[in-house]
N, C-alpha and C positions, 0 to 999 in steps of 0.2 A: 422459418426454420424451427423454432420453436413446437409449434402446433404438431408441425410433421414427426421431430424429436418425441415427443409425448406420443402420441399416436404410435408410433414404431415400438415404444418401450412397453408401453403400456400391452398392448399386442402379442412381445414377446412371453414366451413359456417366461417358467420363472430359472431355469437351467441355462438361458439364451439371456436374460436380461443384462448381465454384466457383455456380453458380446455385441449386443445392438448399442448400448450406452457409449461402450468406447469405441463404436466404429462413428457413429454422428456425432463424436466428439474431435473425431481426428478430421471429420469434415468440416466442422466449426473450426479450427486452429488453421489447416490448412486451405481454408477461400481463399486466406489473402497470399500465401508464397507456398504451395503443397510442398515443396523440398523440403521446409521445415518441420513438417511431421516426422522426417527423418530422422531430425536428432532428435527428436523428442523421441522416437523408439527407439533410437540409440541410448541412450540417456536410463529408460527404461528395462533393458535388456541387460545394460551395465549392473544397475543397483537392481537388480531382482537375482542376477549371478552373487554380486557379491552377497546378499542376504541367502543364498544355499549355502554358500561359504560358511557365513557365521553360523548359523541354523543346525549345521550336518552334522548328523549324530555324533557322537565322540570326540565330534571337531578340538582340538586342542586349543588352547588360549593363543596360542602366534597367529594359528589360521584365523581365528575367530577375529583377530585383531588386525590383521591383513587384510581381510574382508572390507571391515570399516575404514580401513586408510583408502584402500583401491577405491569407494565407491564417493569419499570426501574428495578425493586427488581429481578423480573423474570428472567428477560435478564444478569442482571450483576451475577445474582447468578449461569445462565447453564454459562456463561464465564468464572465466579470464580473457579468453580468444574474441569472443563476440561481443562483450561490451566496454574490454582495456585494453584493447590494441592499436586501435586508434590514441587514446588515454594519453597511453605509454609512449608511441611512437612521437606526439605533439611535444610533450616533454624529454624526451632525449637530445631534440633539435635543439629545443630551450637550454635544456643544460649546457649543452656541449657550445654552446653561444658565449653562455655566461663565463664557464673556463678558457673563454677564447681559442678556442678550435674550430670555430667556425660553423657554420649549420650543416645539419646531418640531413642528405637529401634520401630521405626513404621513398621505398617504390610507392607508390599510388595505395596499391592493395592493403596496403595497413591503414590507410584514411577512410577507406573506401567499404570497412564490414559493416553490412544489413542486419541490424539488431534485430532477434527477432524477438516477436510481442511476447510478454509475459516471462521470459527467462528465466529470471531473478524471483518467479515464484517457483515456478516446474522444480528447475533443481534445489532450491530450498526442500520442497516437499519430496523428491525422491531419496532425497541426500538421508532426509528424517526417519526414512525404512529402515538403513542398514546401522543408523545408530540406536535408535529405540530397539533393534534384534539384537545389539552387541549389548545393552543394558539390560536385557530382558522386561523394558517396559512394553511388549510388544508378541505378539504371537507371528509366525511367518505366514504372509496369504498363500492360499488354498491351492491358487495356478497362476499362473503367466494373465491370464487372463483377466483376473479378479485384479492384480497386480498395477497393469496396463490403465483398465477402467478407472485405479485412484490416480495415477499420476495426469492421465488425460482429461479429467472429466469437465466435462466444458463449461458448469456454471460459475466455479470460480479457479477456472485458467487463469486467463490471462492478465489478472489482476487482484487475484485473493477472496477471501482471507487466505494465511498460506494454512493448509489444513493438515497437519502434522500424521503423519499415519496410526500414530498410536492411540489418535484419537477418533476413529472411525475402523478399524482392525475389527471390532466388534459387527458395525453395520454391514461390512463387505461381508460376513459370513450372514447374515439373517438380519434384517429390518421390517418391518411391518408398511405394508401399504394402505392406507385405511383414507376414505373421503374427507375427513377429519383435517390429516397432515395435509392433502393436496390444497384445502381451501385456506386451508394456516400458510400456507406456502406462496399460494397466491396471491395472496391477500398483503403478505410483507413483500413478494416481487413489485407490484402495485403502487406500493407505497417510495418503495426504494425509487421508480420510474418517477415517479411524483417529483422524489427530491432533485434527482438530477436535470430533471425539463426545467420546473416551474423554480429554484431556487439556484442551484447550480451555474446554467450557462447563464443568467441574465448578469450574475454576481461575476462572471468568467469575463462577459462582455465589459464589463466598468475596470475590472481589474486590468485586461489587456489595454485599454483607453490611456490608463495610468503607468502602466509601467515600460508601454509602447511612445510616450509623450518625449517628446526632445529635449534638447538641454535647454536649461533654464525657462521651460512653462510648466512645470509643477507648483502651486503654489502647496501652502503647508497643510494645508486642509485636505488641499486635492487628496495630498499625497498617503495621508491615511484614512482618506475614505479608501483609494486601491488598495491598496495592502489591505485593509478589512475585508473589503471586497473578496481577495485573494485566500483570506482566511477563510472566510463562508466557502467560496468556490470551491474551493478542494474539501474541506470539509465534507460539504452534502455530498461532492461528487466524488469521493471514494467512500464514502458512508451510504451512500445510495446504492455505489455497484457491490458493496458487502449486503445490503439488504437484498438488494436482486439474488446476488448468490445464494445467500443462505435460504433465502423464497425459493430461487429453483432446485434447491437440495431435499428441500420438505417434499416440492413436486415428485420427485425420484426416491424419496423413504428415507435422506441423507438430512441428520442435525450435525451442521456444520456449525463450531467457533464462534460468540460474538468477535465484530471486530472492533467497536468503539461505542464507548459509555460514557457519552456527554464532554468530551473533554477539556472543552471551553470553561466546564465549569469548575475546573483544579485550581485546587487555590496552592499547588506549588509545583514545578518541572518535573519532580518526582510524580505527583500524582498525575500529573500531565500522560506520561507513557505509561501509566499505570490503564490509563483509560484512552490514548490512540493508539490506533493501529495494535493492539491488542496482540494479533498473531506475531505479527513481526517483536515485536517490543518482547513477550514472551518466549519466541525464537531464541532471541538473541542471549537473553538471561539464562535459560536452561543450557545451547549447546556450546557458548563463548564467554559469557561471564563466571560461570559458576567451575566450567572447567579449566578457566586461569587461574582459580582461585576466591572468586567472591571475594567477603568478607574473611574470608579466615584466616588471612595471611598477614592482618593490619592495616592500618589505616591509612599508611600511604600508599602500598600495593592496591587497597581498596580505590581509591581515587585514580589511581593508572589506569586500573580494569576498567571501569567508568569513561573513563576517558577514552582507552583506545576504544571499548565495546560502540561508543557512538561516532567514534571517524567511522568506524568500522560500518557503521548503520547507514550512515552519512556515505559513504562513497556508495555503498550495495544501491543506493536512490540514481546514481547517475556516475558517468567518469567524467567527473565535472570538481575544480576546487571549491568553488560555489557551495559544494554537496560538504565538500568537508569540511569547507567553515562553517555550516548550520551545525553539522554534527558535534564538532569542536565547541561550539558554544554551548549548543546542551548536554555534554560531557561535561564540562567547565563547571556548568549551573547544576547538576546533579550532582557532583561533588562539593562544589558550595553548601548545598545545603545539609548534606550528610555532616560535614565539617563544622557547622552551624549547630546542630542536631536538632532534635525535636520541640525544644524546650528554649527555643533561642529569641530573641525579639521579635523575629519576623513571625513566628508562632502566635505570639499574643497579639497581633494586629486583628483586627475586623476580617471576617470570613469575606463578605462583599469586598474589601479591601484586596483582600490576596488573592483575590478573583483577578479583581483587573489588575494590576501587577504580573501576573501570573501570565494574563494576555498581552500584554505589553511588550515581556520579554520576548513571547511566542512570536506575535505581529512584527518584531527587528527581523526575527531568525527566517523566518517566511520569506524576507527581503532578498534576503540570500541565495532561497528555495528556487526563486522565484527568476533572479535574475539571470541572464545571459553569463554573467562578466561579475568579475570584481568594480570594474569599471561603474557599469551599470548600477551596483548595488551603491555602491557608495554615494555615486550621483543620489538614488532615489533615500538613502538616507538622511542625506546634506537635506533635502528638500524638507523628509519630515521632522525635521530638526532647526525648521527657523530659517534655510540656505535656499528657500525654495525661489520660484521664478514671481515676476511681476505681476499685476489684473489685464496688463492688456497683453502680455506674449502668451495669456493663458485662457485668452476670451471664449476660443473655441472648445475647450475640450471643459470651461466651465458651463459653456449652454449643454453641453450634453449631461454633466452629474448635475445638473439642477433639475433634471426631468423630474414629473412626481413620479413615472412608474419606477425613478429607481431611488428615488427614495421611499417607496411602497416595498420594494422588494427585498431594501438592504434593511428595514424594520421587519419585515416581518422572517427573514431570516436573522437579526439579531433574536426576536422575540421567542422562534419556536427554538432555537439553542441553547438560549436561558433558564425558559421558563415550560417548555415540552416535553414531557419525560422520552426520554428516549425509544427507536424503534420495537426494540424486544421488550420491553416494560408497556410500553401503549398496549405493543399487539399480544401480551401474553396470554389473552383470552378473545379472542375473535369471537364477536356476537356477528348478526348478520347486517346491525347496523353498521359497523367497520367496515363489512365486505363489502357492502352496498356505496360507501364511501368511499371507500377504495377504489371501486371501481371506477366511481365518476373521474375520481382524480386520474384513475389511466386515460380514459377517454378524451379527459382533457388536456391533457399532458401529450398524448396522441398528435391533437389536431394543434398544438403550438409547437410542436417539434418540427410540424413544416413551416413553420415563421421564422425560423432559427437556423441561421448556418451551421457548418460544418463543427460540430466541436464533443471529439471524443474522450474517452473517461481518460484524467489524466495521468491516471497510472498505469494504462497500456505501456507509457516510453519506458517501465520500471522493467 
């Protein structure tokens, strides 16, 4: 798809390129269920109306502000449908249990909605059109067209970064194509492939081992080797599909978003989201923290904001309680430490110190991330906490985490997290030894992707 993508784009005029980009983008989204291309130009069509709205000349401040609610109502209402209605409908039975009325028999069709992949970015990012044009941080695109190409465009669909419109509004109107960008682009696609093959799934395979393991054969060790495991996993493997992405943006003339700077390495919860997930974390800050109120309302308004801003973040990951107890926690811990301040005891600890601390905290919250169930989380907690199972209920899944490859894999995935500058720092000058390296790494990253089962990037289910 790829090869052929490039070749059609490249091909096209330069008048035609935003029309060939979003037509092999709506074929990339649409392989897997074409009907959902549908709402995604639904979706589209909504927030491009409502940004005329705010946009149009003389427009008064009601219309202009009517604009933005229709296209926020819009967006949160196709997200509401498709990924809380299930959610919602499991919990009404439950309530309506717990006040003793008995269980509420809903039809099928509310258990039964087809999430489609990437949702939870598409509308984040079209939502960002018609609020960046009601703030004037934003000029309005050029046509339908131009329009269409940002909300679709296929290198970071269906899994990010989410790429805010106001920050590419410039590109859609003139970017440069030069040999230059393509091999810089190639070269972090490359890289990103790397991460996902060769550190991602093997760390994915140990992690599922462990959190897939029955009651009582977890011993304690096991148990936060998985959870590490789990941290690496998702780590490389949404820091890889952000590499990809932003590699195949350069390919097309597009500087997309970092989305993650080291974050293992924060030595507090604060700096933690300061440095993952990036776009989201900054989403959330500019269009929900900041207009409850931030900091300017006091200190304990301050803490609330923080608090709901991460259920908030915490459910947007899944309609799952699981999602809002990580979020609840690191709400909790952002506020701790605000309450703490700058200058507080944990401050003057060892930098290396609040390192791990820092990941400590993270590695609990992962637990939660991670698991099915409250059920489940709690089992794999008890484990890493001394409650774990015996040497013989646990025989078999310790001959597999004693392998050396996976203790090769889970060092040298500690090592290059630690101590690897990060992807946009390594590659921010592409000599042709990098390329040359790179490339190997694709080739071989290639030919072990067919030694490895099924296992896609885990923020597709976002």
């Amino acid at each position: 798809f790829l090869p052929l993508a490039l070749l059609l784009y490249s091909a096209s005029p330069r008048a035609l390129k935003h029309i060939m980009l979003t037509l092999v983008s709506y074929v990339f989204y649409g392989w897997w269920n074409p009907w959902f291309t549908l709402l995604m130009l639904g979706s589209t069509v909504i927030d491009y109306a409502c940004g005329k709205m705010i946009t149009a000349e003389g427009a008064p401040h009601r219309q202009r502000k009517t604009g933005m609610i229709l296209s926020i109502v819009s967006n949160l209402s196709i997200l509401a449908f498709f990924k809380y209605t299930a959610f919602l409908a499991g919990n009404v039975s439950v309530a309506s249990e717990m006040l003793g009325m008995g269980a509420v028999a809903l039809p099928d069709f509310f258990y039964n909605i087809v999430l489609p992949v990437g949702i939870s970015f598409y509308t984040f990012q079209s939502m960002s059109y018609s609020i960046d044009l009601y703030r004037g941080h934003a000029v309005p695109a050029r046509n339908f067209v131009d329009f269409a190409c940002y909300v679709s465009m296929f290198p970071q669909l269906v899994a990010g970064p989410i790429v805010r419109y106001g920050s590419v509004a410039d590109q859609l109107r003139e970017r440069p194509h030069t040999v230059e960008g393509f091999v810089a682009g190639f070269t972090r696609f490359n890289v990103g492939f790397a991460k996902k093959i060769i550190l991602a799934n093997p760390m994915g395979a140990i992690a599922d081992q462990c959190f897939g393991a029955g009651e009582g054969v977890l011993t304690t060790p096991m148990a936060w080797i998985g959870v590490m495991a789990y941290a690496f996993q998702i780590y490389y493997d949404f820091s890889a599909y952000s590499d990809m992405a932003i590699g195949l943006g350069r390919m097309f003339g597009f500087h997309f978003p970092e989305n993650f700077d080291s974050p293992y390495q924060s030595k507090s919860i604060t700096e933690f989201w300061r440095r993952w997930h990036i776009s989201l974390s900054s989403f959330l800050r500019d269009y929900l923290y900041i207009p409850l109120g931030g900091n300017r309302k006091g200190p304990a308004r301050t803490y609330i904001n923080l608090l709901l801003v991460m259920l908030i973040g915490g459910l947007w990951h899944g309609a799952q309680w699981t999602f809002v107890a990580w979020g609840a926690i690191h709400g909790g811990m952002l506020a701790l430490e605000r309450l703490m301040g700058k200058d507080s005891w944990y401050a003057k600890l060892p930098d290396p110190l609040r390192v791990a601390i820092t990941f400590v905290i993270v590695l609990i919250t992962w637990v939660f991330f991670r698991a099915e169930n409250f059920e489940v989380a709690t089992r794999y907690l008890a484990a890493m906490f001394g409650l774990g199972g015996d040497a013989d209920s646990s025989a078999i899944l310790t001959g597999y985490l004693m392998r050396p490859a996976n203790f090769l894999y889970l060092g040298l995935s500690a090592g290059i997290c630690w101590f690897v500058p990060r992807s946009a720092e390594l590659l921010e000058k592409v000599t042709p030894v990098k390329v040359i390296i790179a490339l190997v790494l694709f080739v071989f990253s290639v030919a072990l992707m067919y030694t490895q089962g099924f296992n896609p990037f885990l923020y597709f289910q976002f």
